[in-house]
C-alpha positions in Angstrom: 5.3 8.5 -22.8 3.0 5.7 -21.9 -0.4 6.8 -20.3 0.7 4.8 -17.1 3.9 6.9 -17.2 1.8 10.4 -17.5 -0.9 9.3 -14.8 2.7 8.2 -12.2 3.3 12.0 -13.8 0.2 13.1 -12.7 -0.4 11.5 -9.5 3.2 13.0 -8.0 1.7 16.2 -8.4 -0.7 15.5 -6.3 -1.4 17.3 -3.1 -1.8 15.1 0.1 -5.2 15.8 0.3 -5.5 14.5 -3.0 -3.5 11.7 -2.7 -5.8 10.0 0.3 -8.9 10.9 -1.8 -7.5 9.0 -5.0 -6.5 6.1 -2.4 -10.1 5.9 -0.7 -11.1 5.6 -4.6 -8.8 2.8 -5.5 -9.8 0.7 -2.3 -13.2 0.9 -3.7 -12.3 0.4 -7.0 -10.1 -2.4 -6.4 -12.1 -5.9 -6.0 -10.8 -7.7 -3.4 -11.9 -11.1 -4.8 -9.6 -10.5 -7.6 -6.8 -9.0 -5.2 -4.1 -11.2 -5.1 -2.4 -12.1 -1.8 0.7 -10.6 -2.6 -1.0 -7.5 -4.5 -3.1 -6.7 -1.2 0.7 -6.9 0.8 1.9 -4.3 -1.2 -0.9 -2.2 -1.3 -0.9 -2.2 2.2 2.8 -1.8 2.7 2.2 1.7 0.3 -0.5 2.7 2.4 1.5 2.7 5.6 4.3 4.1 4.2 2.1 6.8 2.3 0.9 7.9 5.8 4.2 8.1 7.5 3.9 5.5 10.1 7.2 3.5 11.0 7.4 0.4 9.2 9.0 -3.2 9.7 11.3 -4.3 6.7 10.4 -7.5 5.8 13.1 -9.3 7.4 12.3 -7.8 10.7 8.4 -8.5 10.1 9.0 -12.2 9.6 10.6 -11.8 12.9 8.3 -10.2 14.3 5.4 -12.6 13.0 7.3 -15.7 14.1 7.6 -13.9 17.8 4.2 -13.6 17.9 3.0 -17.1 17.0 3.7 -18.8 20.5 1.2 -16.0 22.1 -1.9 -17.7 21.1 
């Protein structure tokens, strides 16, 4: 087991409590100057979906973006 696979281990046994500490951490810990664009998508797309709000697929989010772009 690789020690990415035993921390994935570790981190599903988690409690929620837990799980929204070790988040608040990694948003610190992350730099976002070296956050890619697409790496910040998906770590917001897990964080929404982490806290149990409905989400748009992606389909339905470009959609949703295009709607939204004769409002301005």
């Amino acid at each position: 087991m690789t020690r990415v696979q035993a921390l994935e281990e570790e981190i599903k046994s988690l409690s929620p409590q837990e799980l929204a500490e070790l988040r608040e951490w990694l948003l610190v810990a992350v730099d976002p100057k070296t956050e890619s664009a697409g790496d910040r998508y998906r770590r917001l797309r897990n964080e929404i979906a982490a806290s149990g709000l409905p989400m748009l697929d992606d389909e339905e989010l470009r959609k949703e973006i295009e709607s939204r772009k004769g409002d301005r």
